[in-house]
N, C-alpha and C positions, 0 to 999 in steps of 0.2 A: 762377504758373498751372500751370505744370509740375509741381511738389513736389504741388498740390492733387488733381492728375489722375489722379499715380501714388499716393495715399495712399488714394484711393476706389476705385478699382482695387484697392488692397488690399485696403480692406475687404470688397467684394462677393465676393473669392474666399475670403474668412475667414469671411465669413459663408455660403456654399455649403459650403464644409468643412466647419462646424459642425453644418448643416443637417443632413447627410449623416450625420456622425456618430452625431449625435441618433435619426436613425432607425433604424438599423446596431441601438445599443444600446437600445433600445426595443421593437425588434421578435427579436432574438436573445436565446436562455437559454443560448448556449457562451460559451467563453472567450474572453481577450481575443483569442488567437489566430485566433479563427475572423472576430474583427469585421474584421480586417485582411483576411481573404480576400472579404471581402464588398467589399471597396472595387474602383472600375476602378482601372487602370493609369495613365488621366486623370487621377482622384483623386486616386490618389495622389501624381504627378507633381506636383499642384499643392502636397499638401501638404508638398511638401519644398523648395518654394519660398518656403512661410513662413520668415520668421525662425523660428530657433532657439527662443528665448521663446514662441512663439505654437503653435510646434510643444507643445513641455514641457506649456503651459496645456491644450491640448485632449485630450493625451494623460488630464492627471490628472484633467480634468473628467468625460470619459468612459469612465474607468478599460480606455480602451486602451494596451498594451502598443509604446511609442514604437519600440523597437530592432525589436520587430515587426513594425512597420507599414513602416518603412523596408526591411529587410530581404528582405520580401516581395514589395515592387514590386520588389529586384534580381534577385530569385529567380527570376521568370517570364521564363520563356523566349518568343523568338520576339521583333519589334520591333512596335511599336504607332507609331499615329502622335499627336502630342499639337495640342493645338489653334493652335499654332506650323507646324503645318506643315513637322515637324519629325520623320522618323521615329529613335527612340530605342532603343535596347539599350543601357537603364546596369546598371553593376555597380559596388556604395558599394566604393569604396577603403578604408573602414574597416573592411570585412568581415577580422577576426584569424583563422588558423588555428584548430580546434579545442582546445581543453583537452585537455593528455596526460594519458595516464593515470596515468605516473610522472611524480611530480618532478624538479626540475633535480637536485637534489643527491644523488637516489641514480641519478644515470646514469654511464658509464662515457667516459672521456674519446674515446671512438669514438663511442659512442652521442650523445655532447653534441652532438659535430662534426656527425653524421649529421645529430640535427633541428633544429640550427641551419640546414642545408641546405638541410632539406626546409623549413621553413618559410622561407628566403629562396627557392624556389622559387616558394611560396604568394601569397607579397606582393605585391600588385600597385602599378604608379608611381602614386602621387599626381597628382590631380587630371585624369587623363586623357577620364575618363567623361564630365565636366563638360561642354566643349564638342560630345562627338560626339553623330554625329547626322550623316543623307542627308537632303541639302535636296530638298523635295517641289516648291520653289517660289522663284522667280527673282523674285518681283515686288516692287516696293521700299516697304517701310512709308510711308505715307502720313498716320496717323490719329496719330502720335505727336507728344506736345505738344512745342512749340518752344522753347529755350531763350533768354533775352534776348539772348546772345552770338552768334546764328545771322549768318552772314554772309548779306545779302540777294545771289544772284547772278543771273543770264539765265537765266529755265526757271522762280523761280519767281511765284507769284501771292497780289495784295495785297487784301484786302475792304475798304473804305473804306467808312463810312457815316455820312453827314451828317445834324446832326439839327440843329433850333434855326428859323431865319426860313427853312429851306429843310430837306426829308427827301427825302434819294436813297441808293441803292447803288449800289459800283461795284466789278465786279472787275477788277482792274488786274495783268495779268503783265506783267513786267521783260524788254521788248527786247533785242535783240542789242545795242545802244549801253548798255546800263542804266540805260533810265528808265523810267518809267512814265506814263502820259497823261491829265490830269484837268481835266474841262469845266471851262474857266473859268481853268484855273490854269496850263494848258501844260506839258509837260514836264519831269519833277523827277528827277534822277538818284538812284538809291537804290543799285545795284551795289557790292558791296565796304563799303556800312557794314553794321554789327550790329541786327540786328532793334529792339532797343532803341531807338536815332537813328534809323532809319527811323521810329519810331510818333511819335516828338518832332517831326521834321523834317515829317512831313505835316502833325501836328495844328497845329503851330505859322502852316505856311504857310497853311493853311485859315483860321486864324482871322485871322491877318491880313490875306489877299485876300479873304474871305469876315465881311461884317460882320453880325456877328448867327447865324455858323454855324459850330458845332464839329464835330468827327469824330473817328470812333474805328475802329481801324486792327486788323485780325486778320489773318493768317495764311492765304492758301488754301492751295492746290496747292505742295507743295515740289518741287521740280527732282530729276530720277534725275541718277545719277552713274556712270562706271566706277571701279573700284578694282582690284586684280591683289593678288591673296591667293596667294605664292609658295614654296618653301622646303619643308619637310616638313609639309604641310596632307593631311588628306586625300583633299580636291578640290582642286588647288592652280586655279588658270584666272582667269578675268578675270568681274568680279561687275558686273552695275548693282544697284545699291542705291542707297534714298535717301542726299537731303546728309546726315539727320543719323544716320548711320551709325557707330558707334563701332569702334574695332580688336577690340571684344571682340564685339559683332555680325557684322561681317565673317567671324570667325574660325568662327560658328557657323554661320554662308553654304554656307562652305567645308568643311564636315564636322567641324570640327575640328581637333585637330593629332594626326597621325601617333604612334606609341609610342618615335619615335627624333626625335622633334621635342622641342626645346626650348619649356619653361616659361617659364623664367624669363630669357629673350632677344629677347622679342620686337620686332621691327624696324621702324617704320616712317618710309618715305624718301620725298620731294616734291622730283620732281627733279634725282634725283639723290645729295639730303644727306639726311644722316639727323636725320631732324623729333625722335623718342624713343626711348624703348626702352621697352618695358612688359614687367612683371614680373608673371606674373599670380598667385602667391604670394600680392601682395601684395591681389591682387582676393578670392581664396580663403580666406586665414588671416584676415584683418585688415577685409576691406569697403572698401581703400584701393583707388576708380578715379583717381585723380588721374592717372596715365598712360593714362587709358582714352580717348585725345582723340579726337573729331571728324574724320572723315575729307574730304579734299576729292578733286575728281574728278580720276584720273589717280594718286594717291598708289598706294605698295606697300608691301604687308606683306607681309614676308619671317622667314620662320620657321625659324630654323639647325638645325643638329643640336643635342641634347641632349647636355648637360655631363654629367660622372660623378654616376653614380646610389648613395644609401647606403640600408640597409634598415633598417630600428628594426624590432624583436618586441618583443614580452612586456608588461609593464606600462603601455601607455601608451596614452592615449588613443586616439588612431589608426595604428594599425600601419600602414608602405605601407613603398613606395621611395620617396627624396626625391631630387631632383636640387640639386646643391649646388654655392656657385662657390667661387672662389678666395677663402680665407681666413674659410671660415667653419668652427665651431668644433663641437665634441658639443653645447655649449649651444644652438646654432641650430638643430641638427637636432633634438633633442627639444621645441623649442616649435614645431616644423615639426608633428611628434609628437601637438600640442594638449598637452604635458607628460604627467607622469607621474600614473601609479593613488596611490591612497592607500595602495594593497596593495605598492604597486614596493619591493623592495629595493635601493636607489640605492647600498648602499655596495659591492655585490659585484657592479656588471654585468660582461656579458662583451661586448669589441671584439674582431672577428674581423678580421684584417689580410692583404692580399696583401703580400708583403713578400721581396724575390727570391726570386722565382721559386716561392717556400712559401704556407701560408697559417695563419697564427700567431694566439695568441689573448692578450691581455691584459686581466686585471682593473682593470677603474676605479672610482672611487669619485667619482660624480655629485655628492654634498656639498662635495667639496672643488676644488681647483686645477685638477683631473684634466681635469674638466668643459671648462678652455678649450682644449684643445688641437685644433689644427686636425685636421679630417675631411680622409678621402680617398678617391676613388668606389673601390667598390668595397667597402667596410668594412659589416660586419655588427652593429648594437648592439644585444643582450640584453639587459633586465632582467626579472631576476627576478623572481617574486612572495613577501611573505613567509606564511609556511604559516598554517594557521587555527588552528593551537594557540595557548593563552593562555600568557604566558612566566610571569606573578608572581602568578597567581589561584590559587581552589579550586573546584575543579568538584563539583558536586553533581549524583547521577545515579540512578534508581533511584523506590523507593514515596516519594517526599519531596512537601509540598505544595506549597514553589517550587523544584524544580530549576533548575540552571542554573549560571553563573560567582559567583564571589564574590569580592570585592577580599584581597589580603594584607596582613598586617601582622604586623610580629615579635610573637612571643611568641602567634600564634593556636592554641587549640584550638578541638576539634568545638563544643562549647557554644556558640562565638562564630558558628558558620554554622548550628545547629540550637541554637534558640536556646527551645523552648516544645514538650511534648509533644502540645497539642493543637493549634499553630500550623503547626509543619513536617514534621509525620507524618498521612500517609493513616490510615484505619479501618484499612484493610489491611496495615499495616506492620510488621514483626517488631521486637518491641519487643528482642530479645537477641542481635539479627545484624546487623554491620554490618560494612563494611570502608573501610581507607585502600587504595588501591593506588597505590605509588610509585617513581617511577623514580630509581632512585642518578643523579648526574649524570654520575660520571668512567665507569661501565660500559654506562649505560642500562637495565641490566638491570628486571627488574619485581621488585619487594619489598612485602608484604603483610602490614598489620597488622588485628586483628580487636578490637572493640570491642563492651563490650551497649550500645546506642542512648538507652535511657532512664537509665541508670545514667550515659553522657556526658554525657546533657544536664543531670543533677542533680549535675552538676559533681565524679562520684566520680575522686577519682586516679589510678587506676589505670586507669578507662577511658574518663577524656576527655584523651586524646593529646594530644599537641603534631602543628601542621600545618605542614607544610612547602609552598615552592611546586610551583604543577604538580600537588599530591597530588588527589587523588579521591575522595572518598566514596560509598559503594556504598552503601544501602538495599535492604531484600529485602520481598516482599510472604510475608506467612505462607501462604501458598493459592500451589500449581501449579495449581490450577483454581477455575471456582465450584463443583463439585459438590467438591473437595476442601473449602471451604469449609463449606459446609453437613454434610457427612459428619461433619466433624472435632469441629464444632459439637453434633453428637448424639449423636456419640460419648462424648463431654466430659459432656453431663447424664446420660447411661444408666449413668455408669460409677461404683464402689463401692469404688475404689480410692483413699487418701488422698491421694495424689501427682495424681491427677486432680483430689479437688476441689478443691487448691488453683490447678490451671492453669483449672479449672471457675472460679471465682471470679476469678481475672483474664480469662479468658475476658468474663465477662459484665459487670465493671468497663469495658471494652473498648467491648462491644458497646453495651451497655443506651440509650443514647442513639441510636445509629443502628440499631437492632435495632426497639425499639417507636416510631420516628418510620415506617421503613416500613410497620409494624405497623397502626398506624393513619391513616397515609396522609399528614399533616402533619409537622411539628417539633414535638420534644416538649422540654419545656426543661429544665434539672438540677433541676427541683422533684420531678421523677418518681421521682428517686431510691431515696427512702426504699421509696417502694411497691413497687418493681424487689429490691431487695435484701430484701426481704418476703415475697416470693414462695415458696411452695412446692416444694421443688424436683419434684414431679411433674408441678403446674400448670405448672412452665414449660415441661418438659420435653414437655408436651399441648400448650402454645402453641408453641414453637417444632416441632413436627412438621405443628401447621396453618399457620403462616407459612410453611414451605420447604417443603411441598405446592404452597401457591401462588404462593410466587416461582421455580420452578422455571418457572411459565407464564408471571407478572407482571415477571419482573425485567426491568427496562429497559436493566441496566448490560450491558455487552459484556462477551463471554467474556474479550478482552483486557484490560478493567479489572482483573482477578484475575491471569491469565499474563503480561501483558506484562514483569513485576516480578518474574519467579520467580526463583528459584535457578536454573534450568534457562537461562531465558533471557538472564540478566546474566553467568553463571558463566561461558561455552563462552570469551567471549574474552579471556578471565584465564588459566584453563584453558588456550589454547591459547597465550598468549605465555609461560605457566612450564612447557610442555613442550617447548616449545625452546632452551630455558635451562638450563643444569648449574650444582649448586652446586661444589663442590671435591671434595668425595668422592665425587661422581660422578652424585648423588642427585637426582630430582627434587625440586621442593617444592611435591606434593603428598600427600595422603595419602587412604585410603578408608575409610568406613566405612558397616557392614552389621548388620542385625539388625534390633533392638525399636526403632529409632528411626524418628521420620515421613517423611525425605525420603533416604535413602539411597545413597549413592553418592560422587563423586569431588567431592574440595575442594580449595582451594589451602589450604595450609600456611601462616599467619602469623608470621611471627617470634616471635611470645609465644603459638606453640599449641603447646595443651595436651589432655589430654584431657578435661576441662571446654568449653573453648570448641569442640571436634567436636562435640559434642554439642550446645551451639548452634548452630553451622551448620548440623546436620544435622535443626534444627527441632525439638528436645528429643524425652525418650523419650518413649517407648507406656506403657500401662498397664503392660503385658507385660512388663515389662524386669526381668531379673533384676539386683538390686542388689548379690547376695552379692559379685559376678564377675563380670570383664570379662577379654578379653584381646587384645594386641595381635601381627599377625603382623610381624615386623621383619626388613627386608634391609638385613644388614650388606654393602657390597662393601669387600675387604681384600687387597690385594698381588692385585688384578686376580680375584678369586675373591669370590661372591657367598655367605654362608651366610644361613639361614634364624634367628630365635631369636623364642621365645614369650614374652610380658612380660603378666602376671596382674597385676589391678588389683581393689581393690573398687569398685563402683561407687558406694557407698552413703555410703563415706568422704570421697567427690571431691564429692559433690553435696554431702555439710556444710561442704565446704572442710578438713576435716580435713588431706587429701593430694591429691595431683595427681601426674601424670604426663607430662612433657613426650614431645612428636610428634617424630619424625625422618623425611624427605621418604619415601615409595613406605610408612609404614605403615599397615597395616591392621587396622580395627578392627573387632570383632568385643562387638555387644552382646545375649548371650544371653539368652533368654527364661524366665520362670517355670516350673518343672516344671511337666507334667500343665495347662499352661495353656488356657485356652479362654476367650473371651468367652460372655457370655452370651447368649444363645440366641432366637428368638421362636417363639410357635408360637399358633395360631390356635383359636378355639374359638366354634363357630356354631352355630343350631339350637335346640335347647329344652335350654340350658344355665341355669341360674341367671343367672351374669353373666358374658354373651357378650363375648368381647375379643382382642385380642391380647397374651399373657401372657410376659412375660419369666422363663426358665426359666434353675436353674443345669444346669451336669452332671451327666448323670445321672439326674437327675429321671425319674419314669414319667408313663404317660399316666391312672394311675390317682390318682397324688399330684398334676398338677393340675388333673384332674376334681372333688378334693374342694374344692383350693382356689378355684375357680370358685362355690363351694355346690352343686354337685351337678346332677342334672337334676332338670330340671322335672315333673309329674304327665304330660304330654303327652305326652312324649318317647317315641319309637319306637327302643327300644334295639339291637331285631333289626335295625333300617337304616341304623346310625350310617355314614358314609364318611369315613373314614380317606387321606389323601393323605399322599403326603412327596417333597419337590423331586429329591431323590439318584432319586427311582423315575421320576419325570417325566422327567428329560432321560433314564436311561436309555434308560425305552421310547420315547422321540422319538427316539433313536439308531438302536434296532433299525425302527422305522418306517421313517426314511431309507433302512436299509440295505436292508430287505426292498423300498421302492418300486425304488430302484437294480438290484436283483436281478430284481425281475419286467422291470423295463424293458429290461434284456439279455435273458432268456428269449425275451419277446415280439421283441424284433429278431432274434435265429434264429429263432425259428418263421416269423414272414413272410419270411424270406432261404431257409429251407430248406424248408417245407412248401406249395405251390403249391396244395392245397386247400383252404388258411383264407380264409372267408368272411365274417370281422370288418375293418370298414373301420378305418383305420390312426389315424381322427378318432375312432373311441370307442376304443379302446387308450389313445390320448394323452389323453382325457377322464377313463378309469379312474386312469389313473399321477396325473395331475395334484389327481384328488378323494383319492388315496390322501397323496400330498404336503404335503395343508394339513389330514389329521388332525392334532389337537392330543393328546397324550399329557397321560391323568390323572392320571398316578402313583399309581393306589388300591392299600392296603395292605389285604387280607381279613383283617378281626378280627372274632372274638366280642368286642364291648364290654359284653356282660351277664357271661360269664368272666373280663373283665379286671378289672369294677368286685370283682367276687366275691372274688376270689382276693386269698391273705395278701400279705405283704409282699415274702416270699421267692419267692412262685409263679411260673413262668416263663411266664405266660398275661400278663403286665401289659408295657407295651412301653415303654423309653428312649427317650426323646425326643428328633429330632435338629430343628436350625434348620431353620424352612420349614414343620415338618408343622402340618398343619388336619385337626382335626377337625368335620363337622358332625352334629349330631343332627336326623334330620326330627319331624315329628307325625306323632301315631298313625296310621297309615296299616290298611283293613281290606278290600283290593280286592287283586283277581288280574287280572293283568294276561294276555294272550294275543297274539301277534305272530306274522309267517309267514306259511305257507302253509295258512292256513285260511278257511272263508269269509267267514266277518265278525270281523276281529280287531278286539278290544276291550277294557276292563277290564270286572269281573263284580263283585260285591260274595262276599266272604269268606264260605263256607258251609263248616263243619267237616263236613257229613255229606257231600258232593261229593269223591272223589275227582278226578282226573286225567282219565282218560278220561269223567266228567261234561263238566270244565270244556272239555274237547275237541268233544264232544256239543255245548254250548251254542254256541259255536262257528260252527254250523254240520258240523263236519266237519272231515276234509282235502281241499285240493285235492286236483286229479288228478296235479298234478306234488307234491306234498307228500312227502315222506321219511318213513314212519314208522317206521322201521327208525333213526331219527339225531334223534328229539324228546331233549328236553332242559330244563331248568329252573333257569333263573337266582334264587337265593333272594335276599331281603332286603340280606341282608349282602353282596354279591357275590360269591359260591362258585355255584357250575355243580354241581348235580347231573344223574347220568343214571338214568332208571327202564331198572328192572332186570325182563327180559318170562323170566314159567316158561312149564312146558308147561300149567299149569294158571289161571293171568292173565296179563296184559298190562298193562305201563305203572302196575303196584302203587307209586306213588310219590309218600308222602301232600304235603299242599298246603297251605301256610302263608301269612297272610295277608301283602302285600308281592311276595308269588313272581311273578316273570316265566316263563309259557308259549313255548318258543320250538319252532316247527317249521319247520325250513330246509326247504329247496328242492330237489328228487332230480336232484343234478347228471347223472346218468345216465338220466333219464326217456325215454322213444322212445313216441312215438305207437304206434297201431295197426295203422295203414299200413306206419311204417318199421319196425314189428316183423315184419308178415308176410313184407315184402319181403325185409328182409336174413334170416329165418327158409327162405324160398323159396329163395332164393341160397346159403344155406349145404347146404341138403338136396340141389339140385343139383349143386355139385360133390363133395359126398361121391358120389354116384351114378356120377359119371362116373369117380371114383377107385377105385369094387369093382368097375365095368366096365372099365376098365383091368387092373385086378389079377386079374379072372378070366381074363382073355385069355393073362394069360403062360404 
């Protein structure tokens, strides 16, 4: 009846924890951590009452975080009450010090001592938490099921109920004499037997003085008791608690046990003798109440002081203090511990010993004999953890499509862990850089071999290495970035240099599958092949500039897809453990290299570099590169004194393999560029051009050689208005614009700090600067383009080409335009017998503020002429169709009024000043 009681009892709080769960994560998008905060302190109290198992289940079911959940009920501060009637402040004893930051084995035998300290400072005793708790409440359990062994005594009460030739109830409590009283049946002593023969003895005697009537025998009211909870409790005093009260109930009565009370001594006496001893260890680690007995009225539980205390860190399941007795061993206290991590290092712990009057450390080795020796309070047990490096693997790291650990075995090379170039290489992977980095054993030091990636994996000898354990393999992505990507990519089909097309054509062997699958938006399969390599190389070069037009907007991959793998970002901590490394001559083993090549800058030095494989690291040359010559800067250091020396190499030799050059650490290489080099050039052509485009120019080129190759202009074309830009003239004038806004905007801040009669609000000042600020600079270049088409070969009227410049040609245009300060500004249609002062006439006029002393005429072409006034016309300045009319504004205009006035005021004090002057 009992066992059924407490197992549905279980269930109902497994299944409210579940409930609870369930909604937790159902109704929350955070992590597991937040579902934990979501629980009461009730909650979670209950859920640590589950077994272990049921714990596990729920956590995985509900993909909450166990150590979490636990954790965070210790966390919370302040005491709650729990539905025990029991207010709590626990704190798990499993709670470990934090994770150092350094390891055990690079500390210093001061610094070991130190957090061996501090973390036996940390540790808290085992098991204490468990029973505390301020009882809210005296009153004696009533409602818990009866065990068959219950001694029936005086106090308590029987439910008898007959059924059969006769149906009655009776409650029956147990007199001072011990008996109980039943119509019919007189007097039946039941005192002093066990619940069990009580149910026997009644049902038996009923059925035999009672014929034709049976009965069946239940449990009322059980009798309170006192008990005396003594010794180091935290409430020690005198309890009534019901009879069936255990030593471990009691204890929980009483608060608890004290932090200097003994665990594992607990006492209890009936009369004087001592009844048991209970070990509550054994309640805690194991589930064993077998000493948990039954208390009767008047019994004492007496709770001693606590035995020597030992501390276990590091590895082990439950970090605490253990309290320990005579002759128990290190093996006892780490299964105290719940045993050791998978991670523990058992053969190297550290025992910390008081030991006259000192405090001494010795190495143990938990595997072996070491293990039985007896403990002693006081004693500190470390085990270590072992580190996360892999001792006999090959790590793989870098642009690979499975990185990760790889098993050893003799005789492995790269081919055996990069085993297929379309299987364990990204799109993005440099197919002629790669690296071993290795650590010698007897130095540690870091040692660096360099391999091309594809030529390992087709099993060439020379560059599929032998692997050692521990070794490393580096992969590099060919792109520091995506726009490096795509750049690299357009550079490679523009360019006309044979060394290009052959990297052009691995290039597109490379790409042509994952190039036209984004292309056209699916997977395209190797049938495409033939058609790819078919290709024109213009047409492609037209498709791949509308592809990366729009994957600069469409591309879904992250900028990290292409950097995360760089040379930049794999390199720094190679680079930084061989600059703190010396070889024997003193030298680093690095080397630099600068020039025509892609990715330029500092490498590590491999044991078989050369000056071939610089050049693969450095992501092979440029177009640019000049092959005749190379040279290398070399620091020799000698009898303590560094000299410089120059080592000239052909380049052109090394790339046939002809010769080679081996590297010595700090040299620097230097790979010089083609004479008089330039790439090629773009420059724009728009307008009423034959064939309008963007045309790729060599050096040098005029604007009249590739006007003809365009085919020339069109019948349409308005040669007088062609507009000429060039990017060098652009930023210029956006310079000088900056500078002039900057310039006025200090002007303007003296004039309002020193002129008190300026009557411009400080809001249009800041409106002027601001509108002057987001002009944009055209960069227009004034040319006659009907002199340029003209003119010979040699003529200095035709213009060199540089990157950037656009030309456009408008339509014939045959209207004059008028602007300013005139009445109706407008355009006017083109009349050759109309001078200037007509088209001013039609006009309307000048305003009254108009300037005509400052007209002017913007022509076709962009050139500003000024009309030139005799004594015999005015404004003689013929007018061509295209021309802009401009008349500004007479910055100096004065009304009539303020003319007479300040006219009055000056006539006056002149007056005053020849009546002064007469007087002397």
């Amino acid at each position: 009846m009992l066992s059924l009681t407490m197992r549905f009892k279980q269930l109902i709080k497994t299944v409210s924890i579940s409930l609870f769960f369930a909604f937790v994560v159902a109704s929350s998008s955070y992590l597991p951590t937040v579902y934990a905060q979501q629980l009461s302190q009730d909650q979670i109290e209950q859920f640590k009452q589950l077994p272990r198992a049921q714990q596990e289940a729920l956590a995985r079911q509900y993909g909450v975080d166990l150590d979490t959940v636990l954790s965070n009920g210790s966390s919370r501060q302040g005491q709650q009450k729990t539905s025990t009637g029991v207010e709590t402040s626990r704190r798990s004893s499993a709670d470990s010090p934090g994770n150092p930051n350094r390891p055990m084995n690079e500390l210093t035998p001061a610094e070991l001592s130190a957090r061996l300290s501090a973390e036996n400072e940390e540790l808290q005793p085992f098991g204490y938490d468990v029973l505390k708790g301020k009882p809210s409440t005296f009153s004696p359990l009533s409602n818990a099921p009866v065990p068959n062994d219950y001694l029936i005594g005086i106090g308590d009460t029987l439910r008898v109920q007959l059924y059969g030739k006769e149906s009655a109830s009776y409650t029956l409590p147990v007199d001072r004499e011990g008996y109980i009283s039943l119509t019919d049946l007189g007097p039946i002593q039941v005192a002093g037997l066990r619940y069990s023969e009580v149910q026997e003895l009644i049902k038996a005697t009923v059925q035999e003085r009672m014929i034709g009537v049976q009965a069946a025998v239940s449990m009322g009211d059980i009798r309170s008791m006192q008990v005396f909870v003594i010794g180091e409790a935290e409430l020690p005093g005198a309890y009534t608690v019901s009879s069936l009260t255990t030593v471990s109930q009691a204890l929980v009565q009483a608060g608890g046990i004290s932090e200097i009370g003994s665990l594992r001594n607990i006492q209890v006496k009936r009369n004087g003798k001592l009844v048991t001893e209970f070990d509550l260890y054994d309640l805690l680690m194991r589930g064993d109440n077998s000493n948990d007995v039954t208390l009767r009225a008047g019994d004492v539980v007496f709770i001693p002081a606590r035995k020597p205390l030992v501390s276990v860190s590091g590895a082990v399941v439950r970090p605490a203090k253990y309290e320990v007795s005579e002759g128990e061993t290190l093996a006892d206290v780490i299964d105290f511990a719940g045993g050791l991590k998978a991670t523990a290092y058992a053969s190297s712990a550290q025992l910390l010993r008081y030991r006259n009057g000192q405090r001494s450390v010795q190495t143990v080795d938990l595997h072996s004999e070491e293990r039985s020796q007896p403990i002693q309070g006081g004693d500190h047990l470390n085990i270590g953890a072992i580190g996360d490096d892999i001792s006999d693997g090959i790590m793989l790291v870098g642009a690979a499509a499975l990185p990760g650990y790889y098993q050893y075995s003799d005789g492995m090379t790269i081919n055996d862990v990069l085993t297929d170039v379309n299987t364990s290489l990204l799109p993005i992977t440099d197919h002629h850089y790669g690296l071993i980095v290795r650590k010698k054993p007897s130095t540690q030091k870091v040692e660096v071999l360099q391999f091309d990636v594809v030529d390992a994996i087709n099993g060439a000898t020379d560059e599929n290495l032998a692997l050692q354990p521990q070794d490393k393999l580096v992969l590099f992505s060919r792109y520091e970035s995506a726009q490096a990507e795509r750049s690299q990519l357009k550079t490679l089909l523009r360019s006309e240099d044979e060394r290009a097309r052959e990297e052009r054509e691995k290039v597109i062997d490379a790409y042509r599958q994952q190039f036209f699958s984004r292309l056209v938006g699916k997977d395209v399969s190797v049938d495409l092949d033939d058609d790819i390599r078919s290709l024109d190389i213009n047409q492609l070069e037209s498709d791949v500039r509308s592809f990366f037009d729009k994957a600069d907007n469409n591309d879904q991959r992250p900028e990290s897809y292409y950097s995360r793998y760089s040379r930049h970002h794999l390199l720094q901590p190679i680079i930084y453990e061989l600059r703190n490394q010396y070889s024997e001559t003193g030298s680093l083993s690095l080397f630099y290299i600068d020039g025509e090549v892609r990715y330029a800058g500092v490498y590590p030095l491999p044991s078989n570099g050369s000056v071939a494989t610089a050049i693969d690291a450095a992501g092979g040359l440029r177009e640019s590169a000049y092959l005749q010559r190379g040279e290398i800067t070399r620091t020799v250091i000698s009898a303590g004194e560094a000299t410089t020396d120059y080592v000239r190499f052909n380049l052109g030799e090394i790339l046939s393999g002809e010769e080679d050059v081996k590297l010595s650490g700090r040299d620097q290489i230097n790979i010089l560029k083609i004479p008089s080099w330039q790439n090629t050039i773009q420059v724009t052509l728009g307008g009423e051009v034959q064939f309008p485009g963007t045309y790729n120019v060599r050096r040098g080129e005029t604007l009249q050689q590739l006007v003809k190759r365009a085919g020339g202009l069109t019948e349409y074309a308005f040669v007088r208005g062609a507009v000429f830009t060039r990017a060098d003239l652009r930023r210029t004038e956006q310079r000088q614009i900056e500078a002039l806004t900057q310039q006025l905007r200090r002007e303007m801040a003296s004039n309002i700090l020193t002129d008190q009669s300026t009557n411009i609000a400080y809001s249009d000042l800041q409106q002027l600067l601001d509108d002057m600020a987001n002009i944009e600079a055209v960069g227009r270049l004034i040319i006659d383009l009907e002199d340029v088409l003209a003119s010979s070969s040699a003529a200095t009227d035709d213009i060199q080409l540089k990157d950037g410049d656009a030309l456009y040609v408008p339509t014939v245009k045959d209207t004059v335009s008028i602007i300013g300060e005139v009445q109706l500004a407008s355009s006017y249609r083109y009349d050759p017998n109309l001078g200037l002062q007509d088209y001013l006439e039609r006009a309307g006029g000048l305003r009254q503020k108009g300037d005509d002393e400052r007209i002017y005429v913007i022509r076709a072409n962009g050139s500003i002429e000024v009309p030139k006034s005799t004594w015999f016309s005015a404004n003689n300045l013929a007018i061509r169709p295209g021309d802009t009319i401009v008349v500004p504004l007479d910055s100096q205009y004065m009304s009539n009024m303020e003319l007479w006035s300040t006219s009055t005021q000056i006539i006056y004090q002149v007056g005053v000043a020849l009546a002064a002057l007469s007087n002397l």
